[in-house]
C-alpha positions as CSV (number, residue, x, y, z in Angstrom):
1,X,-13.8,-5.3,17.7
2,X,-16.8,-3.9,19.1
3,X,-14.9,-3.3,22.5
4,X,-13.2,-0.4,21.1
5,X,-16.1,1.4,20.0
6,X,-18.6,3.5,22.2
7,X,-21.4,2.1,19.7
8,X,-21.5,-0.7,17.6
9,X,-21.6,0.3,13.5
10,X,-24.4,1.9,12.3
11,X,-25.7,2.9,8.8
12,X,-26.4,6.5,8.3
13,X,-27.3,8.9,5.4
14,X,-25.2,12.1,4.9
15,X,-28.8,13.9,6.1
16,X,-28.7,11.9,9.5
17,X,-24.7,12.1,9.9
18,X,-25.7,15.8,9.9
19,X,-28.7,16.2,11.8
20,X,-29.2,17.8,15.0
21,X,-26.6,20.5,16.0
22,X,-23.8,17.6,15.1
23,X,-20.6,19.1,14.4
24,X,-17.2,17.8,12.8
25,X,-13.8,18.7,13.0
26,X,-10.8,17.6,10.7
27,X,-7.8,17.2,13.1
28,X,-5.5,20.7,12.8
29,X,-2.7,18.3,11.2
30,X,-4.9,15.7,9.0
31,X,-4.1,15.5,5.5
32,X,-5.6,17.9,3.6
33,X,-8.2,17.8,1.2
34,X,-7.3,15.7,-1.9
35,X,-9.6,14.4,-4.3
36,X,-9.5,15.2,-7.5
37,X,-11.7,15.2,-10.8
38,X,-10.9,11.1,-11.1
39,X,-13.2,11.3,-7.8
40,X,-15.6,14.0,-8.3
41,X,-16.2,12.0,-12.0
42,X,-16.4,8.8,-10.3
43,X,-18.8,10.0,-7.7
44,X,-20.8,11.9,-10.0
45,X,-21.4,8.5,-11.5
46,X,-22.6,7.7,-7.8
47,X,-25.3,10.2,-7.6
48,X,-26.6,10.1,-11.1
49,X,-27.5,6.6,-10.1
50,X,-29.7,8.1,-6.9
51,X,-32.5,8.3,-9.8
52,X,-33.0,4.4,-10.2
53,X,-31.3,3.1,-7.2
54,X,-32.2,5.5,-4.3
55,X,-29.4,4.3,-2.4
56,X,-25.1,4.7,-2.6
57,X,-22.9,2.9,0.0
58,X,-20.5,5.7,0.8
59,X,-18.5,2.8,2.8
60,X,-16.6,3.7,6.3
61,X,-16.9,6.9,8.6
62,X,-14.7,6.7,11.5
63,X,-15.2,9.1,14.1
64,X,-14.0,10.2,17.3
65,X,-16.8,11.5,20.2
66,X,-15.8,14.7,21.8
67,X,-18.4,16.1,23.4
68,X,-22.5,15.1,23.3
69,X,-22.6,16.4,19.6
70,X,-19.2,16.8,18.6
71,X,-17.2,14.8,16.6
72,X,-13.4,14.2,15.3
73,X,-13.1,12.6,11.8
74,X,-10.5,9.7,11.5
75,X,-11.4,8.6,8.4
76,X,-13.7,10.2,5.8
77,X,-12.9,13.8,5.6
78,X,-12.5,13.4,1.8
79,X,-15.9,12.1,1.5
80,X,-17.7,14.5,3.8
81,X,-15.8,17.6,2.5
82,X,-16.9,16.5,-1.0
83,X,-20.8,16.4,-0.5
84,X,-20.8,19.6,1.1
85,X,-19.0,21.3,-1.8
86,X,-22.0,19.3,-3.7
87,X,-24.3,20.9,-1.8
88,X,-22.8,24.3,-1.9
89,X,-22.9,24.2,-5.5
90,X,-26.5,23.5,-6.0
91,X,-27.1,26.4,-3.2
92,X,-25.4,28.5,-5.6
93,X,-27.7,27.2,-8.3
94,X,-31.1,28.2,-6.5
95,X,-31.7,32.1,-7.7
96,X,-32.8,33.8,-4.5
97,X,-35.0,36.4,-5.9
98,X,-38.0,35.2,-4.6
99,X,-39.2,34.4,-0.7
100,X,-39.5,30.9,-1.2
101,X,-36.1,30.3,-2.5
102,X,-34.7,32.6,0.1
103,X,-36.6,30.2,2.6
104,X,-35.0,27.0,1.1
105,X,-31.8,28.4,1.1
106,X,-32.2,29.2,5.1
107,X,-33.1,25.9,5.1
108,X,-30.1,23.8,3.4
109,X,-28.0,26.0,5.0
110,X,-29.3,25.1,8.9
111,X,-29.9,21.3,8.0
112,X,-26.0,20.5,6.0
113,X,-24.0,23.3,6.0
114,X,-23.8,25.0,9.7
115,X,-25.4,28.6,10.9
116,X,-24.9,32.3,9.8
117,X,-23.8,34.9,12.1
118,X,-26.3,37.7,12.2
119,X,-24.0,40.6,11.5
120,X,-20.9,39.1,9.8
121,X,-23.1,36.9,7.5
122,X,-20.1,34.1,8.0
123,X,-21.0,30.5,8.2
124,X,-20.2,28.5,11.4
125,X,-19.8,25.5,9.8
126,X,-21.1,21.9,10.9
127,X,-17.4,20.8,9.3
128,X,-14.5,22.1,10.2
129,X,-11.6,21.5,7.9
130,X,-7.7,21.6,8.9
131,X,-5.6,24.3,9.6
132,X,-4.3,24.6,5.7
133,X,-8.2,24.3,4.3
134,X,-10.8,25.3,6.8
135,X,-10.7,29.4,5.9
136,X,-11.0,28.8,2.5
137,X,-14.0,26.7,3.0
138,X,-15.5,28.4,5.3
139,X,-15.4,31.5,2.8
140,X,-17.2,29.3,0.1
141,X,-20.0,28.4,2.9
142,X,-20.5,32.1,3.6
143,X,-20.5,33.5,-0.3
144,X,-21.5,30.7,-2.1
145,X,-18.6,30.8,-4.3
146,X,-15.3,30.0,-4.4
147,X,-12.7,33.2,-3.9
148,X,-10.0,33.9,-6.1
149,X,-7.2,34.9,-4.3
150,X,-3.3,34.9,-5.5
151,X,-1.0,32.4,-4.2
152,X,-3.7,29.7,-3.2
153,X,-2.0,26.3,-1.8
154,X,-2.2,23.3,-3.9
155,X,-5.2,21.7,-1.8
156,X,-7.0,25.2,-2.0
157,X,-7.1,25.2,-5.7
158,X,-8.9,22.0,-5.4
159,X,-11.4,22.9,-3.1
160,X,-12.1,25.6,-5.5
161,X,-12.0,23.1,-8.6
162,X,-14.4,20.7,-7.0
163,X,-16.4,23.2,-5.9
164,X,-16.5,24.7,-9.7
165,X,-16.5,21.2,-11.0
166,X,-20.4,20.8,-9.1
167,X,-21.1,23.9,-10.4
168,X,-20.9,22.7,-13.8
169,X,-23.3,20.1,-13.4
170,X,-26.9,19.5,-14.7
171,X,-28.3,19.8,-11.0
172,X,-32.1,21.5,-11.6
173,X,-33.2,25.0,-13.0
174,X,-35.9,26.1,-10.8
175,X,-35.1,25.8,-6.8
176,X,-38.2,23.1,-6.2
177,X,-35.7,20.6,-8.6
178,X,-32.8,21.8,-6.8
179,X,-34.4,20.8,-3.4
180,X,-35.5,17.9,-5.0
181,X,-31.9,17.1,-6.0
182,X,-30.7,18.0,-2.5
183,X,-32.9,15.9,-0.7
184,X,-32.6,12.7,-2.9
185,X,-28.4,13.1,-2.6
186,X,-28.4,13.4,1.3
187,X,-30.7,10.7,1.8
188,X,-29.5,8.4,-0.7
189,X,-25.7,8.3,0.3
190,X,-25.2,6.1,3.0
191,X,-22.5,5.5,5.2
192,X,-21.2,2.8,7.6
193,X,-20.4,5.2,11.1
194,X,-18.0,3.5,13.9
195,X,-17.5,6.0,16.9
196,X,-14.0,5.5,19.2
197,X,-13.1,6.4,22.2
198,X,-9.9,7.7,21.2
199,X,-6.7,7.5,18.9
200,X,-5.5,4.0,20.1
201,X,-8.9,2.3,19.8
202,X,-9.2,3.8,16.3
203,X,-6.0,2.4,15.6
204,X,-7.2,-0.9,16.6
205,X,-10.2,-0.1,14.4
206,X,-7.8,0.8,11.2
207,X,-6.0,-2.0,11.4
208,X,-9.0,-4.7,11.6
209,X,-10.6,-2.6,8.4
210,X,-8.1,-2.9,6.5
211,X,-7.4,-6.5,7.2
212,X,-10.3,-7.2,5.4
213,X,-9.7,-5.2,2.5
214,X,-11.2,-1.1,3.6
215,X,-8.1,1.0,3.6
216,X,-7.7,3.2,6.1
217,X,-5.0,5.9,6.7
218,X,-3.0,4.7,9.3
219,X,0.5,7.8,8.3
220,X,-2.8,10.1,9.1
221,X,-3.3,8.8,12.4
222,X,0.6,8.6,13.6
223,X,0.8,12.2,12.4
224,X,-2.2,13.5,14.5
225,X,-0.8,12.3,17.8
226,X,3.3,13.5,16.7
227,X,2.0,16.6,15.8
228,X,-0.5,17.1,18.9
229,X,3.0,15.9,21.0
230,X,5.0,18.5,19.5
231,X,2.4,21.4,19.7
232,X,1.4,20.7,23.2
233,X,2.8,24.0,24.8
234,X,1.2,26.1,21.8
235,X,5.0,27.7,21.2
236,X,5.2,26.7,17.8
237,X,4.9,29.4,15.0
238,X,3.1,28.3,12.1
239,X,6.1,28.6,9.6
240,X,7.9,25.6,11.6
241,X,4.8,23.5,11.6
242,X,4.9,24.7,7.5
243,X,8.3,22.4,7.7
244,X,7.1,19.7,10.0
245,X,3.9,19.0,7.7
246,X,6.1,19.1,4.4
247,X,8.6,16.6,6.4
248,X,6.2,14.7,7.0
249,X,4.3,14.5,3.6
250,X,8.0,13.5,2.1
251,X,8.3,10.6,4.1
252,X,4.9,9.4,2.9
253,X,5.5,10.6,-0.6
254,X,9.1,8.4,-0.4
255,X,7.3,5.2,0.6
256,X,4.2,5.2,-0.1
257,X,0.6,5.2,1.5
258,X,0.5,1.3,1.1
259,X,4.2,0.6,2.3
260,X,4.2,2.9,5.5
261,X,3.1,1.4,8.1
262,X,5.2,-2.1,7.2
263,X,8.2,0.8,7.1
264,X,7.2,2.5,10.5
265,X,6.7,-1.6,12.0
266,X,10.6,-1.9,10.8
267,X,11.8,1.2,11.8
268,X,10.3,0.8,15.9
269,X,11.7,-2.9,16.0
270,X,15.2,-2.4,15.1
271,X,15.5,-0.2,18.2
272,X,12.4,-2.1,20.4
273,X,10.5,-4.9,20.2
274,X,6.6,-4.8,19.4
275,X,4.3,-6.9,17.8
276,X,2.2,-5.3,15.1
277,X,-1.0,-5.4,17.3
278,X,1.0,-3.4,20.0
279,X,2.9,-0.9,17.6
280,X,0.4,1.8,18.3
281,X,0.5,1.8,21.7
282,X,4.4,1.5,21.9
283,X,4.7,4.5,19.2
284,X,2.2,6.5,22.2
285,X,4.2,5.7,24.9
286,X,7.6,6.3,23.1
287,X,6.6,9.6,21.7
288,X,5.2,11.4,24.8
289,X,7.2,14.5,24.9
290,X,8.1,17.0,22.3
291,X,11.7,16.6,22.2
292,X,10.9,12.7,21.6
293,X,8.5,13.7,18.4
294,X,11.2,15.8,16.9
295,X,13.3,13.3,17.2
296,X,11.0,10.4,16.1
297,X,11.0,12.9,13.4
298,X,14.4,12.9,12.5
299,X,14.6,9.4,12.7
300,X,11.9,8.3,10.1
301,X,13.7,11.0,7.6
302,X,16.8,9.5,7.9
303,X,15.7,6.1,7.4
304,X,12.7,7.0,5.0
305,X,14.9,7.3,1.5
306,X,16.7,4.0,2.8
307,X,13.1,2.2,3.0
308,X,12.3,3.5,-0.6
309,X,15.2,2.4,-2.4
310,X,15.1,-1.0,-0.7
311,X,11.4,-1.0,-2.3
312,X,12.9,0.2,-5.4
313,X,16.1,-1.2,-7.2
314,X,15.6,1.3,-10.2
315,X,15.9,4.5,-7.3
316,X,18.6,6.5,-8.3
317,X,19.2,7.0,-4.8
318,X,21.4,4.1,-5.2
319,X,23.2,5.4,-7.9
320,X,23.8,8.7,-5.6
321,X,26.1,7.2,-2.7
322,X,29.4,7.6,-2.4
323,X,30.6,4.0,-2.8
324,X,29.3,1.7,-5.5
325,X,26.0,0.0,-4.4
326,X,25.1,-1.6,-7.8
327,X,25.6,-5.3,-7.5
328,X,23.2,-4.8,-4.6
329,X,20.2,-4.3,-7.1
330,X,20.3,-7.6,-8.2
331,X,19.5,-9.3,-4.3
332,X,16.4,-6.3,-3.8
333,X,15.3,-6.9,-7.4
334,X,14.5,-10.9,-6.3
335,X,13.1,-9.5,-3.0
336,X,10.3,-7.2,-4.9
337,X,9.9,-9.6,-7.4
338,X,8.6,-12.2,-4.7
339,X,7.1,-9.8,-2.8
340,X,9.6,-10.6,0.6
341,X,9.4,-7.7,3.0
342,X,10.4,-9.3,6.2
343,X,14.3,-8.3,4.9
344,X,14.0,-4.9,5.0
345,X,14.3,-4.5,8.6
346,X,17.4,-5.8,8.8
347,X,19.1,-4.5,5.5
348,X,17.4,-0.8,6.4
349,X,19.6,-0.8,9.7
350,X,22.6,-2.8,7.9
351,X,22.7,0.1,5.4
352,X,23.7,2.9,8.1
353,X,25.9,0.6,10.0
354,X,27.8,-1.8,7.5
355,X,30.2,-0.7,4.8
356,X,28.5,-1.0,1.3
357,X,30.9,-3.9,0.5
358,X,29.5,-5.8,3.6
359,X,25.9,-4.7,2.9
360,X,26.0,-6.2,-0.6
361,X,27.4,-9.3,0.9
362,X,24.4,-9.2,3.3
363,X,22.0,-8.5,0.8
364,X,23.1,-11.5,-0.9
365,X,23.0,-13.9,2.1
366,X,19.7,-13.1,2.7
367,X,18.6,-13.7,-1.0
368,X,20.0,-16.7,-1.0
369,X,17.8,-17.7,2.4
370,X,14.7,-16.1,0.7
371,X,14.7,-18.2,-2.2
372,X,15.3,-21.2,-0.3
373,X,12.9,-20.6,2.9
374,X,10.2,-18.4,1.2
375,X,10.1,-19.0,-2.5
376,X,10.8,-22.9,-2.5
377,X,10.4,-24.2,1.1
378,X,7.7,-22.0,2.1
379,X,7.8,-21.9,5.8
380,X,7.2,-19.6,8.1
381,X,7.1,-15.4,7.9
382,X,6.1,-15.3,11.1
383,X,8.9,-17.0,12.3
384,X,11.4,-15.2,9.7
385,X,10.2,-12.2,11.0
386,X,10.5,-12.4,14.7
387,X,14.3,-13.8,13.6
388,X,15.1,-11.0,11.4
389,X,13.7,-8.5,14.1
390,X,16.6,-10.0,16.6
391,X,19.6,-9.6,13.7
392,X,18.0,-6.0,12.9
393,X,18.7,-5.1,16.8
394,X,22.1,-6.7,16.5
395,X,23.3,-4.7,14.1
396,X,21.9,-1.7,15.3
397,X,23.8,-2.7,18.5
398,X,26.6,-3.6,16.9
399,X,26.6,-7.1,18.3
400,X,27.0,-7.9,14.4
401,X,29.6,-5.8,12.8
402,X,29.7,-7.5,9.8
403,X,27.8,-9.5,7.3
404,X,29.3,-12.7,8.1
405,X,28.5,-12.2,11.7
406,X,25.0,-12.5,10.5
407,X,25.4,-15.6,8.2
408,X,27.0,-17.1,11.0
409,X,24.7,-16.1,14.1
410,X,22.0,-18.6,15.2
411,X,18.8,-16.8,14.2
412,X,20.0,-16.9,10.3
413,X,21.2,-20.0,11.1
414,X,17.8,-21.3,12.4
415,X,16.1,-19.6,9.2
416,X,18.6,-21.2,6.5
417,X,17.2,-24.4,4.8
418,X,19.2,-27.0,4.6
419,X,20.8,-28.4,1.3
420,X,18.6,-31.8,1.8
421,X,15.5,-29.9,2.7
422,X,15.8,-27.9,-0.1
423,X,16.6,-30.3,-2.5
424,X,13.3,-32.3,-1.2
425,X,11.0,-29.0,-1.4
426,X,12.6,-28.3,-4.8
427,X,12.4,-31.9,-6.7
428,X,8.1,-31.4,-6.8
429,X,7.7,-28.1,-6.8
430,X,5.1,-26.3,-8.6
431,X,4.3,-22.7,-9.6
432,X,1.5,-21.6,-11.6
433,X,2.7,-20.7,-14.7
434,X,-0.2,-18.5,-16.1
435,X,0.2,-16.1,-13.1
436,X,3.6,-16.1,-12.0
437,X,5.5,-16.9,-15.1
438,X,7.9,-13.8,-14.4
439,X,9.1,-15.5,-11.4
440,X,9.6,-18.5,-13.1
441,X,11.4,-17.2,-15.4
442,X,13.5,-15.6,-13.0
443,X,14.4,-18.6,-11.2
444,X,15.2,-20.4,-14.2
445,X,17.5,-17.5,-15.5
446,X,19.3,-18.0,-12.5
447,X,20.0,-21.6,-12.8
448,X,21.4,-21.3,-16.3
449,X,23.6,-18.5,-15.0
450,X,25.1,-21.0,-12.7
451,X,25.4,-23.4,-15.7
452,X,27.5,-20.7,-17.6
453,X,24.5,-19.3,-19.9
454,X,23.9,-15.4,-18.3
455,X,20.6,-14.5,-19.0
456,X,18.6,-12.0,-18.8
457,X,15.3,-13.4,-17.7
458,X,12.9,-10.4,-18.8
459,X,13.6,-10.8,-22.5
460,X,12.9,-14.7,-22.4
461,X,9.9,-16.9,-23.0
462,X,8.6,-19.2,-20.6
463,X,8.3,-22.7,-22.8
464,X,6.5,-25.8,-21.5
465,X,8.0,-29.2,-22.9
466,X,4.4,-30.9,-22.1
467,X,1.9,-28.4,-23.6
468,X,0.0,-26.2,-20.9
469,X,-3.1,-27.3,-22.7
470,X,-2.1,-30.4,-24.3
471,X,-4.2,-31.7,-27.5
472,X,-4.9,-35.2,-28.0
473,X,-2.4,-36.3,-29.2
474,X,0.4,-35.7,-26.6
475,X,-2.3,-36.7,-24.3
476,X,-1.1,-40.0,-25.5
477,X,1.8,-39.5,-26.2
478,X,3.2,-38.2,-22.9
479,X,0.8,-40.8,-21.0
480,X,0.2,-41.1,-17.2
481,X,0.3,-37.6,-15.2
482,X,-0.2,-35.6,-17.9
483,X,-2.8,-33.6,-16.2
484,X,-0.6,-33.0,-13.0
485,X,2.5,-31.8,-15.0
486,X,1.7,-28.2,-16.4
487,X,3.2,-26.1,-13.6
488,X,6.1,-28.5,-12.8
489,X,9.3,-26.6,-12.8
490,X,10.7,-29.7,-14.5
491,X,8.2,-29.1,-17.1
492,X,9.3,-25.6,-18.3
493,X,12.5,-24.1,-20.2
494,X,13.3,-21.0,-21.0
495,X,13.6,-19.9,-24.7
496,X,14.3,-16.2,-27.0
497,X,11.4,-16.9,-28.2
498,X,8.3,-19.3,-27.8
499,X,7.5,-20.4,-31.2
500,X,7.0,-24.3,-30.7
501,X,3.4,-24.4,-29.1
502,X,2.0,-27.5,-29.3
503,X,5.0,-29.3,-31.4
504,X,5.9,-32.5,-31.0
505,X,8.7,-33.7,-28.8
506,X,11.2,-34.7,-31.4
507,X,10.5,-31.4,-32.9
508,X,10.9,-29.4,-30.2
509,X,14.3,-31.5,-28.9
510,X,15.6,-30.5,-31.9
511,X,15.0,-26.7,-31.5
512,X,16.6,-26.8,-28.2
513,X,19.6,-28.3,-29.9
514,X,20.6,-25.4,-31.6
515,X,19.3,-22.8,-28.4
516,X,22.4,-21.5,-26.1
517,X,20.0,-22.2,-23.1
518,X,21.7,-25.2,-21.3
519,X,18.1,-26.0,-19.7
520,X,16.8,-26.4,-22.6
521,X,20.4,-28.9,-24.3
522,X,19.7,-31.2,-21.2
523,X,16.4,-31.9,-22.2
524,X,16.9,-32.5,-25.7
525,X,19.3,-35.3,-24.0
526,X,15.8,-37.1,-23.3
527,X,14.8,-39.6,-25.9
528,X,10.8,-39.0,-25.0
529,X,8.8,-36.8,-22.6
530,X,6.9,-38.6,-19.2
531,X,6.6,-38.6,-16.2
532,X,9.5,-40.5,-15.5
533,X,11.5,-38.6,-17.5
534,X,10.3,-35.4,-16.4
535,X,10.3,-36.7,-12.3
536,X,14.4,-37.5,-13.4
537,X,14.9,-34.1,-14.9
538,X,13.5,-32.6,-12.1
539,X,15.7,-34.4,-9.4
540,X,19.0,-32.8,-12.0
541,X,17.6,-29.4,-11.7
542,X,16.9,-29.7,-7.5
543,X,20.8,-30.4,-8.0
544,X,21.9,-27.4,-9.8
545,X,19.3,-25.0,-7.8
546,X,20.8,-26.3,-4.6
547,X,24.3,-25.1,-5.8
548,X,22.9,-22.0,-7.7
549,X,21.3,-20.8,-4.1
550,X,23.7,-22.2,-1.7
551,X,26.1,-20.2,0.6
């Protein structure tokens, strides 16, 4: 990773990030400033701990060199803009009516906040916020409080809230504590500062961060470089970049900081072909002009509330089209519920290009595949991915026209287990039950639909034949394997109501008697409970989930 970066990682506190005529700039289009009192509380919690500690990991700072001393911020305005307004507020605290106040206050200002012009009195800030936020900060650097004009912007008001919020806070009385207080907070919080050469490399950086867990925002670095594209002539007036920005914030809104770049991967490669490693690049070299950005623009809106509803099978979107897309919540229900992504690309495309009556036939095809090749078979995403990529670009191409053209084309085809394999993968499988017992469920409600007993799998209980933590005796009782049985899918039913426990197995064969759950009858057709009744059991259900999931 370290090819990427002017300078490898280095640790700095806020008083070092700061030192030494550095400057900052918040790109003109970032995000803009968001925290709110969950994160002023939270790192308020932080500094109170400076006391006893003397340190706080502050986490990732990733920056952008522009000149010897100037910097872009790619990730970490929200925690830079924060400790200023920190700092601001205890400035506000010291009285100035003595020299040696006035002095301190000279000070702080030089060392963390920027310099004053002589005859204005205006700070020159060492941060320089975006084009929404940076006048109203600068106008709390230069009075040392927060104005109080009408009409102030959502991200304004909190600016002034945090700003108030500080205020509030037990911070010193005389201005020796408040230095004191000043100097323990900017040398106590401690970052982690990588420096990139540009947009692409931090890109590169984003996406090994948050591989490993550090989330980075990836929307705020696609947005930068659309928004530079469009604005590269300067002949844009501000109330059309007003638009642009709240476009652009309703695209993230719809789908989500955590789902967007998984939505921007589908959207490029239904039209292209990039791996995630090159999307970046690809996304630079496709949108190079402004006519290409506005229409990159109108693009992700279109497909945007598509994305969302295919995340959501609640979204009333569905509800608000023309034809009847109902039976289709069913299919994206499953999807969610396993947590199979790889899909969307192609049912995102198939929604603008298919009628709804073949979509919902697609949509069911590829349930039916995802149940058999991820939820049972396990195999491949990769694979199912580069695949689904290819029928995503045939639709949009209109080289499939329909959903059977799909079923029928040689990438599905090459995805779709077999009835044998699936049988195989099925007779053994396991699934922990303590953590995924909604899935379970799910699959079993399935299987007794096909057996004529509809089912609504969220008001059943999950109910294991051999106890999940068996006592002594049906330890005995059930004899060999015992211990290897408790997530067996041929070890669980599905009941109203869980109320057998522990019982015995004549008891509980007796209860399932008088159940309508047809899982639940066929066991009680079992004399006694082991392993070789349960391994028999398991072989009859393989059966009837081949023909439940078949096409």
């Amino acid at each position: 990773m370290y090819k990427f970066m002017l300078m490898e990682p280095t640790n700095q506190t806020f008083q070092e990030l700061v030192a030494n005529g550095i400057k900052y700039t918040i790109p003109r289009f970032q995000r803009d400033y968001a925290w709110d009192q969950e994160q002023w509380e939270d790192l308020w919690a932080d500094i109170e701990t400076l006391k006893d500690e003397h340190y706080h990991y502050m986490g990732y700072i990733v920056l952008q060199q522009k000149g010897q001393y100037d910097f872009t911020v790619i990730d970490g305005q929200q925690r830079l803009v924060t400790l200023s307004l920190i700092i601001l507020a205890a400035m506000r605290s010291i009285q100035d009516n003595d020299e040696k106040n006035k002095e301190r206050l000279r000070e702080i200002t030089a060392r963390f906040i920027g310099s004053k012009d002589l005859v204005s009195l205006k700070v020159s800030s060492k941060l320089s916020l975006n084009r929404n936020n940076n006048r109203f900060y600068r106008e709390i650097c230069s009075l040392l409080k927060s104005p109080n004009p009408r009409g102030l912007i959502a991200s304004n008001k909190l600016l002034k809230n945090a700003f108030e919020f500080f205020l509030s806070k037990s911070i010193g009385i005389t201005g020796t504590e408040i230095a004191a207080f000043i100097e323990r907070l900017t040398s106590g919080m401690v970052f982690t500062k990588i420096v990139v050469q540009d947009d692409l490399n931090a890109y590169k950086i984003f996406e090994t961060l948050n591989s490993r867990g550090v989330q980075l925002s990836i929307p705020d670095l696609l947005k930068n470089h659309i928004f530079s594209i469009i604005t590269t002539n300067d002949d844009i007036i501000d109330e059309r970049l007003d638009d642009l920005d709240e476009e652009w914030s309703a695209i993230v809104s719809q789908i989500g900081e955590n789902n967007f770049t998984y939505f921007i991967y589908c959207h490029h490669n239904f039209k292209n072909n990039s791996s995630k490693k090159e999307l970046f690049i690809a996304l630079r070299q496709l949108i190079n002009t402004p006519e290409a950005a506005y229409a990159y623009l109108r693009s992700l809106t279109e497909y945007a509330p598509i994305y969302a509803s295919l995340l959501n099978h609640h979204d009333e979107w569905w509800a608000s089209q023309k034809d009847d897309y109902r039976a289709v919540r069913k299919y994206l229900e499953a999807l969610n519920l396993f947590n199979i992504k790889q899909a969307f690309i192609v049912l995102m495309v198939a929604f603008t290009k298919f009628s709804c009556k073949e979509f919902i036939k697609l949509a069911r095809y590829i349930y039916v595949l995802s149940i058999r090749y991820n939820v049972i078979c396990h195999n491949s995403p990769n694979e199912q991915e580069n695949l689904y990529k290819q029928i995503a670009q045939k639709i949009f191409n209109k080289d499939y026209a329909r959903a059977s053209h799909v079923k029928n084309g040689e990438e599905f085809r090459k995805l779709y287990p077999e009835n044998n394999a699936f049988f195989n993968a099925f007779e053994f499988h396991k699934i922990p039950s303590r953590q995924y017992s909604k899935k379970i469920r799910f699959l079993l409600a399935e299987i007794e639909t096909y057996l004529d007993h509809k089912v609504d799998y969220t008001k059943t209980s999950l109910e294991h034949i051999c106890p999940y933590h068996p006592e002594q005796t049906w330890y005995e009782y059930f004899g060999e394997g015992v211990k290897d049985i408790k997530d067996r899918l041929g070890n669980m039913v599905l009941l109203g109501k869980d109320e057998l426990k522990r019982s015995s197995f004549k008891d509980k064969t007796d209860f399932y008697l008088n159940t309508p759950f047809a899982l639940a009858k066929k066991i009680a057709e079992y004399k006694e409970w082991n392993l070789q009744n349960l391994n028999d059991y398991q072989a009859w259900l393989a059966e009837q989930a081949v023909n439940t999931w078949r096409l």
